[in-house]
C-alpha positions, 0 to 999 in steps of 0.5 A: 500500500503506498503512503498517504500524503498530507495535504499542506493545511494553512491557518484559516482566513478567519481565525476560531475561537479557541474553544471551537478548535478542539471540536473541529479537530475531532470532527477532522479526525473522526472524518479522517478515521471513516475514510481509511475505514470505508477504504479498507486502509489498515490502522497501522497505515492510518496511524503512521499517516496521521504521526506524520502528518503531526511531524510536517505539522510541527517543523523540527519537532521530527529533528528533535525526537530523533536527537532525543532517541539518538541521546537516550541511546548513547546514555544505554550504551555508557552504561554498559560500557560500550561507550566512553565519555565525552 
């Protein structure tokens, strides 16, 4: 099955208010979720599309969780000794 593009989602013309915000974004996915189910499209593949689009929607947030994980690594590796300090 081949990846799902996000669609770019710019800021609306006119902004909510902030408390209609939370309902809009359930109602999206929620819209998002019957799609992938009436197209058969597996929860894994939803779920990934759905991470990503998050990822694309937040610049350097991807950036950051890979140095994060790349860090609680090295620190595993030290501790074991596989690793010396710098």
């Amino acid at each position: 099955m081949t990846p799902i593009q996000s669609p770019a989602v710019g800021p609306p013309a006119r902004p909510d208010p902030p408390e209609t915000w939370p309902q809009e974004l359930v109602s999206l996915l929620a819209r998002a979720a019957e799609l992938a189910a009436v197209h058969d499209l597996d929860s894994d593949t939803f779920m990934a599309a759905a991470w990503n689009a998050c990822l694309d929607a937040h610049p350097g947030m991807r950036e950051r969780l890979v140095d994060k994980e790349l860090r609680t690594q090295l620190k595993k590796l030290r501790k074991r000794g596989l690793v010396g300090q710098a």
